[in-house]
C-alpha positions in Angstrom: 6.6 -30.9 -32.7 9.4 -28.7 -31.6 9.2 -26.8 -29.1 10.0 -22.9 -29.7 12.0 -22.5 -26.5 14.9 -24.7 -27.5 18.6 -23.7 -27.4 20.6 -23.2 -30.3 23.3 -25.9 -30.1 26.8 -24.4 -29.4 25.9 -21.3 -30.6 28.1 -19.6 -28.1 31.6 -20.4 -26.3 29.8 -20.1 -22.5 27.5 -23.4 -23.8 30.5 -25.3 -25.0 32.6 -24.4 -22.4 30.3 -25.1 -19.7 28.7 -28.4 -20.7 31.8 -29.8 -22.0 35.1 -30.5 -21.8 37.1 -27.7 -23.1 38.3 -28.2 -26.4 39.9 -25.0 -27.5 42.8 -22.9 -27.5 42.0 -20.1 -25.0 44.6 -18.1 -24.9 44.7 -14.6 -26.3 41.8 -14.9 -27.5 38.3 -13.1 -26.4 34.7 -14.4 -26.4 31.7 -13.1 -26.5 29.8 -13.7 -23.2 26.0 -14.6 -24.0 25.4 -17.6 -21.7 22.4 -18.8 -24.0 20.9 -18.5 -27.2 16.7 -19.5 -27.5 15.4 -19.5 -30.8 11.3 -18.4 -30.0 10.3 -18.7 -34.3 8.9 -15.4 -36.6 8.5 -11.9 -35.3 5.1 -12.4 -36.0 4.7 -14.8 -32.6 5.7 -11.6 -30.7 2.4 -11.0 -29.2 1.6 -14.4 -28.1 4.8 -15.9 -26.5 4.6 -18.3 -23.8 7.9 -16.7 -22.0 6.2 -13.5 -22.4 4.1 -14.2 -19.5 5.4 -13.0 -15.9 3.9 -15.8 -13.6 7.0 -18.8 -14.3 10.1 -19.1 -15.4 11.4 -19.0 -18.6 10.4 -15.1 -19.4 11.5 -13.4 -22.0 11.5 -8.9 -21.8 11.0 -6.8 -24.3 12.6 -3.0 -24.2 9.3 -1.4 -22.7 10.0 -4.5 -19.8 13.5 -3.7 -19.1 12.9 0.3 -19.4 10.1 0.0 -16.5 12.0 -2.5 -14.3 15.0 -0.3 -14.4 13.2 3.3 -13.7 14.1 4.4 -17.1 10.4 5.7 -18.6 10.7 8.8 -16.4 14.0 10.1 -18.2 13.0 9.8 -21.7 9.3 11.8 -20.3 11.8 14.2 -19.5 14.1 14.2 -23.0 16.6 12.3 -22.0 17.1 9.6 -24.4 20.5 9.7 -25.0 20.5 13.0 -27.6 24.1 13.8 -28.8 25.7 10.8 -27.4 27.5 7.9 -29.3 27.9 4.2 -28.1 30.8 2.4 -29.7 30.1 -1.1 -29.5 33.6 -3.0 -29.9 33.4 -6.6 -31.5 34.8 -9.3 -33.6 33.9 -10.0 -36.8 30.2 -8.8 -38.2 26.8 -9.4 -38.4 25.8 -9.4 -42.0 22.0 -8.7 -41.5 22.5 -5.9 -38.5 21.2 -2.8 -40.3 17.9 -4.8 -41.7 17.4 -6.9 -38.2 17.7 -3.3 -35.7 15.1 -1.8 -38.1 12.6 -4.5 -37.3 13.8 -4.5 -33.9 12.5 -0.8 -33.9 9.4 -1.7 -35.6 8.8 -4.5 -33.4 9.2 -2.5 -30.6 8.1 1.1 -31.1 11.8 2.7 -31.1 12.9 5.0 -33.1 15.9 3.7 -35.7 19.0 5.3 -35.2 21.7 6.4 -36.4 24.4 3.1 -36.6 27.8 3.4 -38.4 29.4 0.4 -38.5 33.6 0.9 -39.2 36.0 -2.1 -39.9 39.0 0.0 -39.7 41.6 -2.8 -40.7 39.3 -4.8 -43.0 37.0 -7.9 -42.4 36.8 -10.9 -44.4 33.6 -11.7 -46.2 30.8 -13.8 -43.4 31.1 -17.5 -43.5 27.9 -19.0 -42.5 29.2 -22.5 -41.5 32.0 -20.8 -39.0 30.4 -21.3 -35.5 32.4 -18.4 -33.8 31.7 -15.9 -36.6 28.2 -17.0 -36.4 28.3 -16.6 -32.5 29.7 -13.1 -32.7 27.3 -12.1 -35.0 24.6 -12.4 -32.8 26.9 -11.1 -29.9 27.2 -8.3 -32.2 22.7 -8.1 -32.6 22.6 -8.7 -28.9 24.7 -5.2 -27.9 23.3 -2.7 -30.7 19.4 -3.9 -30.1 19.7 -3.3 -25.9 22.6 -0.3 -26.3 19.7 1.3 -28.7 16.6 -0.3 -26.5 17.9 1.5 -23.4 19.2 4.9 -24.9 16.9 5.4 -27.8 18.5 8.8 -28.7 22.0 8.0 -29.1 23.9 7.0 -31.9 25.6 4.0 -31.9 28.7 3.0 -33.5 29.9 -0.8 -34.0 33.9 -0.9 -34.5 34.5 -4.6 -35.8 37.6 -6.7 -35.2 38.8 -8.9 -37.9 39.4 -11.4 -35.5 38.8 -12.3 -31.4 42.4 -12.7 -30.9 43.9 -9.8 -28.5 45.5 -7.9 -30.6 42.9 -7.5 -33.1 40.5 -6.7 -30.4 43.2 -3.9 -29.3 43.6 -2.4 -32.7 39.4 -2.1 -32.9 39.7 -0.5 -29.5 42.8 1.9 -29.9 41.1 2.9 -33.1 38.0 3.4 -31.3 39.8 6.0 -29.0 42.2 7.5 -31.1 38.8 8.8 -33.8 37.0 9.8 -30.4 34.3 7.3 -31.8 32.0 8.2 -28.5 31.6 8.7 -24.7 30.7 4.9 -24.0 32.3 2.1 -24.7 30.6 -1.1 -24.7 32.8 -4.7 -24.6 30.4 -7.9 -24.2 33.2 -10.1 -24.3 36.3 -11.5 -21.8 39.0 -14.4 -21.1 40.2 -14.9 -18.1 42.9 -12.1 -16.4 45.6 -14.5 -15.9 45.9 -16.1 -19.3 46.7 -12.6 -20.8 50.5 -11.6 -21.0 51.8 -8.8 -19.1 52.2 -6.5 -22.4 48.9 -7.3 -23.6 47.6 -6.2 -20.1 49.9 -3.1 -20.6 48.5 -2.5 -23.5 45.1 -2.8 -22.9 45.3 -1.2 -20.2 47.1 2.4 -21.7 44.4 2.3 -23.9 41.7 2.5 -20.9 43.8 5.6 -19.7 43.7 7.5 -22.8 39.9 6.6 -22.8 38.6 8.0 -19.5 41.4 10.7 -19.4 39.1 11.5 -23.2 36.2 11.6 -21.4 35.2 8.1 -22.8 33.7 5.3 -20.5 35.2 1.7 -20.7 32.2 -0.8 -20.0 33.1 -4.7 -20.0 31.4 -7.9 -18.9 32.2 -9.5 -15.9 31.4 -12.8 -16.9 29.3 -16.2 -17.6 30.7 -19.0 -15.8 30.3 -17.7 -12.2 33.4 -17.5 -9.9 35.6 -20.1 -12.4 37.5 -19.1 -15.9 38.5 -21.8 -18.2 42.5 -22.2 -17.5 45.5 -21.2 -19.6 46.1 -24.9 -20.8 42.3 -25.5 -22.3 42.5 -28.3 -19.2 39.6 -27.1 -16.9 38.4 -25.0 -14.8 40.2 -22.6 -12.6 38.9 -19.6 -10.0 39.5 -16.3 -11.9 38.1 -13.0 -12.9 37.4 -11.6 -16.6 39.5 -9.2 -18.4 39.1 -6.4 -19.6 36.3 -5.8 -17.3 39.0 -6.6 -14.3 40.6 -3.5 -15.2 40.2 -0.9 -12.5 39.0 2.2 -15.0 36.3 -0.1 -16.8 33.0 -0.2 -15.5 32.2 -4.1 -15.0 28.8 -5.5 -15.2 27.4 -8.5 -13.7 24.2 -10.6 -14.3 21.2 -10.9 -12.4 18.1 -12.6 -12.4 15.0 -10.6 -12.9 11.5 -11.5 -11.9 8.9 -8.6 -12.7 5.7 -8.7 -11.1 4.1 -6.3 -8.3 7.2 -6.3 -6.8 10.7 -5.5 -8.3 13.0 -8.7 -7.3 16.3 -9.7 -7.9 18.9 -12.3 -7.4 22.2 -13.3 -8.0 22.0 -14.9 -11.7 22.9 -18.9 -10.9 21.3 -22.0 -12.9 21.8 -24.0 -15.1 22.4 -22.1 -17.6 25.3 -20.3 -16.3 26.0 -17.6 -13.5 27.7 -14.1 -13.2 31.1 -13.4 -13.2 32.6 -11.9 -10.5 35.3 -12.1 -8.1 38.7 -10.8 -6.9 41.4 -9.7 -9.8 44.8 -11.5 -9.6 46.0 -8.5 -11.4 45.3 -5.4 -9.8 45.5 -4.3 -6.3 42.3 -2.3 -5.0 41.4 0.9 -6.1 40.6 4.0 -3.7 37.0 4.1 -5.1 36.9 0.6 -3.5 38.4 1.6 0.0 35.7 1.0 2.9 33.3 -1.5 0.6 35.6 -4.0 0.8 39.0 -5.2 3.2 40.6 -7.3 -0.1 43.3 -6.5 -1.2 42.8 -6.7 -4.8 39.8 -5.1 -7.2 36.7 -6.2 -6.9 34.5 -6.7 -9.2 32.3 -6.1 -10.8 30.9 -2.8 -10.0 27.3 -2.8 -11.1 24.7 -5.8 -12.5 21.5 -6.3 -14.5 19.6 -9.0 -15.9 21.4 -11.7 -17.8 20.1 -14.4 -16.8 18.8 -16.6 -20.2 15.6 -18.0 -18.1 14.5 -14.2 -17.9 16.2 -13.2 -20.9 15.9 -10.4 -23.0 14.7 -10.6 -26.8 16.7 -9.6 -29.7 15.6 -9.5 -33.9 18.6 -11.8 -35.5 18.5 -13.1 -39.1 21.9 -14.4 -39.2 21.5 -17.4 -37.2 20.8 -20.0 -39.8 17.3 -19.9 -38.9 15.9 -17.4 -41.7 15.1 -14.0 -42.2 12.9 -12.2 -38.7 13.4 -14.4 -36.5 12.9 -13.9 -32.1 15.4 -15.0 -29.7 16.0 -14.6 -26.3 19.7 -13.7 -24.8 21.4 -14.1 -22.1 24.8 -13.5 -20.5 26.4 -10.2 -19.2 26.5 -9.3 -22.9 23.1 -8.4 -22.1 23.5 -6.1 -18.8 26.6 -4.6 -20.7 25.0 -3.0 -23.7 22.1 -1.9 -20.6 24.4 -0.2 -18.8 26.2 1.7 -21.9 22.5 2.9 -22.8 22.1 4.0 -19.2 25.8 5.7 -19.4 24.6 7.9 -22.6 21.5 8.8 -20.6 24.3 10.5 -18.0 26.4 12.0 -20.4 23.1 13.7 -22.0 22.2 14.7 -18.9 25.5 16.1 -17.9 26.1 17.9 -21.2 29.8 15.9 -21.5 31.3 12.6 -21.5 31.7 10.7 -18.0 34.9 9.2 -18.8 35.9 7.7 -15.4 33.1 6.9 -13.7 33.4 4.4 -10.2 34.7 7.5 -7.9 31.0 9.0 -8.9 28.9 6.2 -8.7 31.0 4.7 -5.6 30.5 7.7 -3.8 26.8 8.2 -4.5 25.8 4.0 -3.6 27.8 4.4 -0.6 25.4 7.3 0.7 22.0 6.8 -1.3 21.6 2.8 -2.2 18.4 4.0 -3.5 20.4 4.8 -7.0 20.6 1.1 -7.6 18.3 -2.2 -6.7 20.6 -4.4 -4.1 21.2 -7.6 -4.7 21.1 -9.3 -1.2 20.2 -13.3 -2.2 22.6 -15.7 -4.1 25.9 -16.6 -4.7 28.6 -17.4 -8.1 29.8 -20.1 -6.6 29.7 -23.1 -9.4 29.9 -26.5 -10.2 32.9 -27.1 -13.5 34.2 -30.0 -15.5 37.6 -30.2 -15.0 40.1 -31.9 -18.0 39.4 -35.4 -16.4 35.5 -35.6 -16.9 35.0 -35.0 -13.2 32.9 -32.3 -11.6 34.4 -29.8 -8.9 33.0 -26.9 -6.8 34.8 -23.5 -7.5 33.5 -21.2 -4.5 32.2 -17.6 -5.5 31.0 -14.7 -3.5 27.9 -14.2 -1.5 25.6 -11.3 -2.3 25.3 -8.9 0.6 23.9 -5.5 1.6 25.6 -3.0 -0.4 28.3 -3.8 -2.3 29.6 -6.9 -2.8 31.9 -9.1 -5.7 29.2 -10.6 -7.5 26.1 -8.3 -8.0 28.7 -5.1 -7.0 26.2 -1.9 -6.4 23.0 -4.1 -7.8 21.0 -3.0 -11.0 20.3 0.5 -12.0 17.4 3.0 -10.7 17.9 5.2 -13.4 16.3 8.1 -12.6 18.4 8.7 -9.9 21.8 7.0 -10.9 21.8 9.1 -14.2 21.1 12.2 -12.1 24.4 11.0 -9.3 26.3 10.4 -12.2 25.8 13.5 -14.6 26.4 15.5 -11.3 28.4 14.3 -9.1 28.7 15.8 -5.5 33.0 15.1 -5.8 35.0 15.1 -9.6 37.8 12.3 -9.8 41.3 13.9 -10.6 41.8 14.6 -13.9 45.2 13.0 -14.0 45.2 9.6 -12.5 47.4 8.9 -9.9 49.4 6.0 -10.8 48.1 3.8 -8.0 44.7 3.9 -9.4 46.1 3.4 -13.0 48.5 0.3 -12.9 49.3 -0.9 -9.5 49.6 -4.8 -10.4 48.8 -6.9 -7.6 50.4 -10.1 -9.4 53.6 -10.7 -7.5 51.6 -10.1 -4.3 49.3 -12.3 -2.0 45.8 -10.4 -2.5 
């Protein structure tokens, strides 16, 4: 008989990446970052899943899970749910069962449906089934509306689709995105690695992040899957790198953790074998002045905050468009799981605050550095990981150790809502409204960081 945790063969870029030589062109081109799909059968085994027990791993959470681990309960007792906010959700492709999966999500869960707009502002082709990477975004694409909505119940989310993963397609979603004034938060599960990107697509992207935060509009992006290493520019290997676009100084970059509730709350630095969070220095830009005194590098660290990712304490998700029928449980993993958190977490803020955050590390650095009560540090555990490289062989890329306060793999640790909203929604010092051009493209490229 099969057995209802079992992975869902190469349903996502991390597995294939991971577990086997690459075999793909990897350049300009951006994937979504779940480490690992389980398929756990009908919604109608909800109440009596193995995972769904707390005493061994695998565990699976469900939104009431994640909203008590994280302190979140207290805000929505006290009306903040996100009200008046929007989270835009950028992706590639579509999910052509979204609207009728997050409805028995809700039901499934006791959340209220929301309002979703989904916009394909440059057209999308019709689904294809047998594609594995449309297939893979589309439940990329279930994975960051279900946990956006799961953790700010309240707001309105909308998904702005991409035609395509390359770049520039990504870009046009995103520029779009900005240019309509879509939202305050914007959520990106996705990433290639920093270096692989060319200079004007850097540029590019990162003009776009200005315009964003100067709107009042808060970049989110996942720090990645495959701990401390990226695959390299020439599909070859393996190489020590960081993830764009949540490298870029003005986006908020989240990292994975793993999450054991019980009587305790306890966390780790997310590491098995089924992946590990991203994290690291950036090869692209130098340190920002939010970062001064947390860390002596050079460069920006990242990434700034974490949650749970990790697919042995995954989350669960309603997606029909898997090839496994209509209603059917899965767990996810991968920082495309903490992302959409933290965007739901971001809209809690910007209710509370009565505005968008737009640029929000000055804030929240500010606030861990004097109250590490607003998050849950991450002190055990490391990225550092084991690779293919182009030759069959194995070799160690090293990553970063977690540490008291801040550090480039967990960064600030996993949210205590109830107070971060609070530091964030009113903050005790307001970044500049212009940014000074050191914090807004300072490249650290043609430097030793």
């Amino acid at each position: 008989m099969r057995s209802l945790w079992h992975t869902v063969i190469s349903i996502t870029w991390f597995l294939a990446l991971f577990l086997t030589t690459p075999s793909r062109d990897l350049v300009g081109t951006m994937h979504p970052l779940m480490a690992a799909v389980h398929h756990m059968g009908a919604t109608a085994n909800a109440a009596t899943l193995p995972c769904a027990q707390p005493e061994s791993l695998p565990r699976c959470y469900t939104p009431r899970q994640i909203q008590q681990a994280y302190n979140v309960l207290p805000l929505f007792a006290a009306g903040v749910t996100g009200t008046g906010q929007t989270i835009v959700i950028i992706a590639a492709y579509q999910s052509p069962t979204l609207h009728h999966d997050l409805h028995t999500f809700d039901r499934l869960f006791h959340l209220p449906d929301p309002v979703l707009v989904v916009q394909t502002p440059h057209g999308m082709a019709a689904f294809d089934p047998s594609d594995l990477s449309q297939v893979a975004w589309a439940g990329e694409i279930t994975l960051d509306v279900e946990w956006a909505h799961a953790l700010a119940p309240g707001a309105h989310l909308t998904l702005v689709e991409a035609r395509s993963p390359a770049d520039n397609d990504i870009l046009a979603a995103l520029r779009w995105a900005i240019r309509t004034r879509s939202g305050t938060v914007i959520s990106q599960s996705f990433g290639e690695a920093e270096d692989c990107m060319t200079p004007a697509t850097l540029a590019t992207q990162h003009a776009l992040f200005v315009q964003a935060v100067q709107a009042g509009m808060t970049p989110v992006a996942a720090a990645g899957d495959t701990g401390a290493a990226l695959p390299d520019c020439a599909d070859a290997g393996f190489h020590r790198a960081v993830s764009s676009p949540a490298s870029d100084p003005l986006v908020l970059a989240v990292g994975g953790t793993q999450l054991a509730m019980g009587r305790t709350h306890q966390e780790s630095v997310w590491n098995d074998d089924g992946g590990a969070t991203g994290g690291g220095y950036s090869a692209i830009y130098a340190r920002p002045s939010y970062q001064n005194g947390v860390t002596t590098n050079r460069a920006r660290g990242l990434p700034d905050v974490a949650a749970d990712a990790d697919p042995q304490t995954g989350v669960l998700c309603v997606w029909s468009a898997s090839g496994a029928g209509a209603d059917q449980l899965f767990t996810f993993g991968g920082t495309s799981a903490s992302t959409p958190m933290w965007a739901g977490i971001l809209a809690l803020a910007a209710q509370r605050a009565g505005h968008g955050l737009g640029w929000v590390q000055p804030a929240l650095y500010a606030s861990a550095a004097h109250q590490t009560r607003d998050t849950f540090d991450i002190t055990q555990g490391t990225n550092t990981v084991s690779v293919p490289d182009g030759n069959g062989f194995r070799h160690t890329i090293p990553g970063t150790s977690a540490q008291r306060g801040w550090d480039a793999v967990t960064g600030w640790g996993s949210p205590n809502a109830r107070l971060i909203v609070l530091a964030l929604a009113h903050p005790t010092s307001q970044p500049p409204p212009n940014l000074p051009r050191k914090e807004v493209m300072d490249p650290c490229i043609t430097c030793t960081c």
